[in-house]
C-alpha positions as CSV (number, residue, x, y, z in Angstrom):
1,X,124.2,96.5,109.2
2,X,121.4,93.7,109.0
3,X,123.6,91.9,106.8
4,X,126.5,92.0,104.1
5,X,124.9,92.3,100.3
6,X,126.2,89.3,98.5
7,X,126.9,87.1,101.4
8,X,124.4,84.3,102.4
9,X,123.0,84.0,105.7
10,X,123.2,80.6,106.5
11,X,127.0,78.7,106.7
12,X,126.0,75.5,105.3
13,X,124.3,74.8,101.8
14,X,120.7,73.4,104.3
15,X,117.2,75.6,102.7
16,X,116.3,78.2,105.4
17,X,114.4,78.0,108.3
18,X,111.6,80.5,108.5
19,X,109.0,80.4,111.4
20,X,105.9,82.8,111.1
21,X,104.0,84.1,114.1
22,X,100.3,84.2,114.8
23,X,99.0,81.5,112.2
24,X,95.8,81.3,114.3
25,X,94.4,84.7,112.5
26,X,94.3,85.8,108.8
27,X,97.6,88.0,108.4
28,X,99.8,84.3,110.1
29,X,98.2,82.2,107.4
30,X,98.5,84.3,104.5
31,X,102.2,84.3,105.2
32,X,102.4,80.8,105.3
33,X,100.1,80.5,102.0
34,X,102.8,83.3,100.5
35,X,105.7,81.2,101.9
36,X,104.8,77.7,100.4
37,X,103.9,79.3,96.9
38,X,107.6,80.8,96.9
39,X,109.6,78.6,94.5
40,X,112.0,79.2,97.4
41,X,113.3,75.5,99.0
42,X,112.6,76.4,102.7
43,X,111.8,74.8,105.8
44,X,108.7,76.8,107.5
45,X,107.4,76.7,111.0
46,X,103.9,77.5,111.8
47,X,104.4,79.5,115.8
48,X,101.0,80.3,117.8
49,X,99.9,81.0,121.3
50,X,97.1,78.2,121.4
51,X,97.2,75.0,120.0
52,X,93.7,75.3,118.3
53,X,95.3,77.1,115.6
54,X,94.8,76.4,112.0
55,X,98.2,77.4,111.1
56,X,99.9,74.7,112.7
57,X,98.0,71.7,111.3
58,X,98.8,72.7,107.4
59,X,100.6,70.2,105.2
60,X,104.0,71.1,104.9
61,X,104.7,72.8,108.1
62,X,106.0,72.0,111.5
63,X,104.2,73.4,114.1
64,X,104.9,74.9,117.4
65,X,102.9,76.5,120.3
66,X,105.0,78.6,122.9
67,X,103.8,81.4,125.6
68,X,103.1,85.3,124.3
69,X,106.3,86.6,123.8
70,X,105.9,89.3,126.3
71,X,105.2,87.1,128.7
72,X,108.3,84.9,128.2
73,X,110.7,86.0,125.2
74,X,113.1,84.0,126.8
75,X,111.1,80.5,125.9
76,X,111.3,82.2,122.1
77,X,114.8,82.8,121.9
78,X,115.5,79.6,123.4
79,X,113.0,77.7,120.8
80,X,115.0,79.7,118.0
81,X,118.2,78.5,118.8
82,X,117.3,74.9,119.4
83,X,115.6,74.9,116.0
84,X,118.5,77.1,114.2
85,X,115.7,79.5,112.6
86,X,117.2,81.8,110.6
87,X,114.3,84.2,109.8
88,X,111.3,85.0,112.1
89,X,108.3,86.9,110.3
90,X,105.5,88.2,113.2
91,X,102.2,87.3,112.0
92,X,100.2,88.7,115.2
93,X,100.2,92.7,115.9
94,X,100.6,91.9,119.5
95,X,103.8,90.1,118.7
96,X,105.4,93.0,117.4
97,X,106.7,94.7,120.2
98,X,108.3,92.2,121.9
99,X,110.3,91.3,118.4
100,X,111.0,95.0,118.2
101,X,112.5,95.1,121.2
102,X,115.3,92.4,120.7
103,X,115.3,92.1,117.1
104,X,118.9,94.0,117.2
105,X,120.0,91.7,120.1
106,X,119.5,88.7,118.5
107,X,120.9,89.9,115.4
108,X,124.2,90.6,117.4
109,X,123.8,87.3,119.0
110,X,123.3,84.7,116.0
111,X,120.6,84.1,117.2
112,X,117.7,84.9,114.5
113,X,116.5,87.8,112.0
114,X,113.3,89.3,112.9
115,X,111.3,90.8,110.5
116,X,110.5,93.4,111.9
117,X,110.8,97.5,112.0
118,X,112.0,99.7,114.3
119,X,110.5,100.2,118.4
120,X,109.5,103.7,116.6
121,X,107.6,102.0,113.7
122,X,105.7,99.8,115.5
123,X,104.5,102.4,118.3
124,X,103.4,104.6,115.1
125,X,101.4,101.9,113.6
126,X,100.3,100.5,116.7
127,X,99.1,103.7,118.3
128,X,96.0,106.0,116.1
129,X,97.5,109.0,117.8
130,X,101.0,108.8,117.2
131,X,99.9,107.9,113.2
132,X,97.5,111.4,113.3
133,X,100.5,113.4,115.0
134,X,103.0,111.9,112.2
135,X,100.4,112.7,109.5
136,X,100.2,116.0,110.5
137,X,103.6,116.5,111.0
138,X,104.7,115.7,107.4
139,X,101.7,117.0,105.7
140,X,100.3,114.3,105.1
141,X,96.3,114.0,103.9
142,X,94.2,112.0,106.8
143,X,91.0,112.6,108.4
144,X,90.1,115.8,110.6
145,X,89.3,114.8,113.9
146,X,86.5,117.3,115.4
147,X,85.2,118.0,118.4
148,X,82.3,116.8,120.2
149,X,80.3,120.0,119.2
150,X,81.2,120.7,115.8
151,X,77.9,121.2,114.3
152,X,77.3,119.4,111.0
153,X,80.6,117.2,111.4
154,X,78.7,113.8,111.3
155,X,78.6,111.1,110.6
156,X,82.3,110.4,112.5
157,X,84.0,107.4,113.3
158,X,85.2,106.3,116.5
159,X,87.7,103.5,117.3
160,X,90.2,102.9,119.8
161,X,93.6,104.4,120.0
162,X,94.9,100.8,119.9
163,X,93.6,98.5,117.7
164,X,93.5,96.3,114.3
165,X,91.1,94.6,111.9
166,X,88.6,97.0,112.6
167,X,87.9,96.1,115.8
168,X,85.9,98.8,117.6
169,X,85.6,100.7,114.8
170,X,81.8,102.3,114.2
171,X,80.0,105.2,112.0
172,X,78.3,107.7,113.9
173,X,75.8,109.1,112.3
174,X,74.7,111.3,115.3
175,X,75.5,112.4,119.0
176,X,73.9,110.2,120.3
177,X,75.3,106.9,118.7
178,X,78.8,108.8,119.3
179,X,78.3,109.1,123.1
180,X,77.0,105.4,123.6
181,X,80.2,103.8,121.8
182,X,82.2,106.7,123.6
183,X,81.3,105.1,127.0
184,X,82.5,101.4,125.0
185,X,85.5,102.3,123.3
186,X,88.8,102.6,125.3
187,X,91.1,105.6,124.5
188,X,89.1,106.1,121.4
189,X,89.8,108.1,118.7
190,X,86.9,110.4,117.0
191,X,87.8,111.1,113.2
192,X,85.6,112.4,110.0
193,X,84.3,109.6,107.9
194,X,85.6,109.6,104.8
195,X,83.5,108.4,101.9
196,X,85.3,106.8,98.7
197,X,87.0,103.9,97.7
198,X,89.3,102.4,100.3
199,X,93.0,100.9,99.4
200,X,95.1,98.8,100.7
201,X,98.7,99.8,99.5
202,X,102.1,98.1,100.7
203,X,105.5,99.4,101.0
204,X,108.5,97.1,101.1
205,X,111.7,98.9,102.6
206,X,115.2,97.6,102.7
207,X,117.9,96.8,105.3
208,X,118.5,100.8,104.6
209,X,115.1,101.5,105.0
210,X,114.6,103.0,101.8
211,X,111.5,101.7,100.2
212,X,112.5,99.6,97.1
213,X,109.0,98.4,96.2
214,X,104.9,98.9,96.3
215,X,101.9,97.1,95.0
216,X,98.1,98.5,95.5
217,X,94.5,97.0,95.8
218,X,91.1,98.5,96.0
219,X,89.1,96.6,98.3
220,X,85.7,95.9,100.1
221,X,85.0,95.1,103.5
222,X,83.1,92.8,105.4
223,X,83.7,92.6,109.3
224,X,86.8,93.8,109.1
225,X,88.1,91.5,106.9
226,X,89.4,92.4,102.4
227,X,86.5,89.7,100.9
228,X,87.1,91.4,97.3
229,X,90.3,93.0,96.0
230,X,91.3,94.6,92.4
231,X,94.6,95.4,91.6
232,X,95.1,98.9,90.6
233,X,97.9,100.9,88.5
234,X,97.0,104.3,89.6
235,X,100.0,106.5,88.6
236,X,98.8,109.0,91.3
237,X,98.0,106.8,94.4
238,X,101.7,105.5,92.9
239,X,103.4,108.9,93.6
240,X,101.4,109.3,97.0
241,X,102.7,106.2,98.1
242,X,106.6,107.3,96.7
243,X,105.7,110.4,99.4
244,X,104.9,108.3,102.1
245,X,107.7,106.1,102.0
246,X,109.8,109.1,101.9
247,X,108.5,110.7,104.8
248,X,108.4,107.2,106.8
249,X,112.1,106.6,106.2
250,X,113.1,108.3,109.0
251,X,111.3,105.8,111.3
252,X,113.4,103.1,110.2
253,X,110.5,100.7,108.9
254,X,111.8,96.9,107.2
255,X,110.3,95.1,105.6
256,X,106.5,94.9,104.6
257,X,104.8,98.5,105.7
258,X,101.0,98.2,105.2
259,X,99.1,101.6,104.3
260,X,95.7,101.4,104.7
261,X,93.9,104.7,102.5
262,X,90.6,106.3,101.5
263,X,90.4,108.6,98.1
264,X,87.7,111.3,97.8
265,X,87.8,114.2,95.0
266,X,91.2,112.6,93.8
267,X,93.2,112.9,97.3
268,X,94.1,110.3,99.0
269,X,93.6,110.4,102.8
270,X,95.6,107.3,105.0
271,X,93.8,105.9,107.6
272,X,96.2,103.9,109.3
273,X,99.7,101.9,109.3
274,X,100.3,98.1,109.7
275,X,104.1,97.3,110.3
276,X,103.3,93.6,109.4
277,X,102.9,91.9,106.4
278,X,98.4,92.0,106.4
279,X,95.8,89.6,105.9
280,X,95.7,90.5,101.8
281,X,99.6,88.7,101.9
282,X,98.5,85.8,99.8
283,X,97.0,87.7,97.5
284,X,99.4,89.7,96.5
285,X,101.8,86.9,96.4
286,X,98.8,85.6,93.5
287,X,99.8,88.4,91.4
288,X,103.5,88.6,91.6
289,X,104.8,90.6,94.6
290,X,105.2,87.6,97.2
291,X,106.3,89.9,100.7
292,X,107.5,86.8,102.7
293,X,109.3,85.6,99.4
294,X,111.1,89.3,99.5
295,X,111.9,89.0,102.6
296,X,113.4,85.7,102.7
297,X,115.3,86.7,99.4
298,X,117.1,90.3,101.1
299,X,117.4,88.4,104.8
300,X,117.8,84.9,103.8
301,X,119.6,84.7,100.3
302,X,121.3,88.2,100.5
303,X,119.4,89.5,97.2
304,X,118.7,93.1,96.4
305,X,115.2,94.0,96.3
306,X,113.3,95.6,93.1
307,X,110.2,96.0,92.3
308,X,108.6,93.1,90.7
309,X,106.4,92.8,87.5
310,X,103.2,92.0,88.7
311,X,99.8,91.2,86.8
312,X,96.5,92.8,87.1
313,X,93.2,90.9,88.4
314,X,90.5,90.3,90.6
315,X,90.1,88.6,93.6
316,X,86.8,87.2,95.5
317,X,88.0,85.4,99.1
318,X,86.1,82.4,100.0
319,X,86.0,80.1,102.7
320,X,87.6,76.9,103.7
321,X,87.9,74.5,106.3
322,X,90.5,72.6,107.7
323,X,89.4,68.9,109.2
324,X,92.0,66.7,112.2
325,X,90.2,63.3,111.5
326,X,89.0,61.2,114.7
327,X,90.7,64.2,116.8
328,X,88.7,66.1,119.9
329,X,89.5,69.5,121.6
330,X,90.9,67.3,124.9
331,X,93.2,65.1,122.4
332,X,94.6,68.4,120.5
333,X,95.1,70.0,123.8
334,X,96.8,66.8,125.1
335,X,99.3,67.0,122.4
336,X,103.0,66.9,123.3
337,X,104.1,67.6,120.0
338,X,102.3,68.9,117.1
339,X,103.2,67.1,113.7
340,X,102.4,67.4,110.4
């Protein structure tokens, strides 16, 4: 097992030390914002790839740059032990992989817990056709994908096989914008587009992989990106999403399982999976189900997780900035340590 219910992690009476992954992009950072909202005393460390990353300068943080992990995992685990982390929460999809891969090794070893789901639940959500071949499978709704001549099938969507964020992703409302991103898109994927209101839903499972919790918003899109959320008590997307976690069990998912959805005529149809906590993190922290608090409760602190009472609301995103006073590009770069 993970861990023994009822037992703390850590040997000594010191707050946790969490470190979160890939606090140059939106998903990173709202795990941070998530983490220092947490009533939680903690230690957190910001972790990227660059060192022109937001995510490391924040107040409150201690930041860190090391190599991609699947180019050296060894630097990680080395970084891990030096700076006795005891939970490690991937921020970056690209990160999760590699953490998949070893997550139960370093378990075994003392050496950190990783957030993270099974080698099997990441190449589902990673991979659009391994998530339409698991859909079908278990019967659940998604989109038809047609073929290049069905007549009156437009418009379609086409977006690569591998992918996040919405990157490559494009309406086609004929053949002939289909077969110009066709020649653009790698290993793409050609799907109905479904018209409705789009969802992002979240499923927390346990160190049993049983799924213990679930919170929903309706959202709009801009590049991508959730620029306004509402939180929704839907007693029917809530059943649809007690299905999925049913049929997902068997993957072995932990932790945050992200479930991005359409509805049209009442049925909901799922896009994709994210095995990550997502870029709408912090927000859902906001209204009472804080995923990087969960986790740090069930990994961390030993706690049983249930669902918690959350409140309803609104949300508009703006945007910030951060400013490094009197600091250039060569001077950040030049950096030996990063402090905050």
């Amino acid at each position: 097992p993970l861990f023994v219910k009822g037992e703390r992690l850590m040997s000594s009476n010191r707050p946790p030390r969490i470190a979160v992954t890939g606090v140059g992009g939106g998903s990173g950072q709202g795990i941070l914002k998530a983490l220092i909202e947490s009533p939680i005393q903690m230690e957190i460390f910001a972790v990227d790839i660059t060192r022109l990353s937001a995510g490391l300068y924040w107040p409150g943080v201690t930041g860190t740059m090391l190599p991609r992990p699947e180019d050296d995992i060894t630097a990680w685990k080395s970084w891990l032990l030096f700076s006795k982390i005891d939970l490690l929460i991937p921020g970056a999809d690209r990160d999760l992989p590699s953490f998949a891969a070893v997550a139960d090794e370093w378990r075994r070893a003392h050496i950190c817990r990783v957030a993270v789901s099974s080698p099997e639940m990441v190449a589902l959500a990673d991979d659009k056709g391994l998530t339409n071949n698991f859909l079908k499978d278990n019967n659940l709704p998604r989109p038809f994908t047609h073929l290049l001549d069905d007549e009156g099938a437009y418009p379609l969507i086409i977006k690569p096989r591998h992918g996040a964020a919405s990157r490559g992703f494009h309406i086609c409302n004929d053949f002939e914008e289909l077969k110009f991103y066709l020649l653009r898109t790698e290993h793409p994927i050609i799907q109905e587009y479904i018209e409705g209101d789009e969802y992002t839903c979240t499923l927390f499972f346990d160190i049993d992989h049983k799924p213990v919790a679930k919170f929903a918003l309706k959202r709009w899109l801009r590049g991508g990106d959730t620029y306004r959320a509402e939180v929704v008590n839907n007693p029917q997307l809530d059943a649809f999403l007690d299905l999925v976690g049913e049929k997902l069990t068997p993957m072995k998912p932990f932790g945050p399982i992200n479930v991005q959805l359409r509805e049209r005529g009442g049925q909901f149809y799922i896009l994709e999976f994210n095995a990550r906590c997502s870029g709408t993190t912090p927000v859902r922290a906001h209204f009472g189900y804080n995923e990087p608090e969960m986790l740090v409760r069930h990994i961390c602190l030993r706690e049983d997780i249930v669902q918690p009472e959350t409140r309803t609301g609104f949300m508009f995103r703006v945007w910030g900035e951060m400013y490094l006073e009197g600091m250039s590009e060569a001077q950040i770069l030049g950096e030996k340590e990063i402090t905050t």
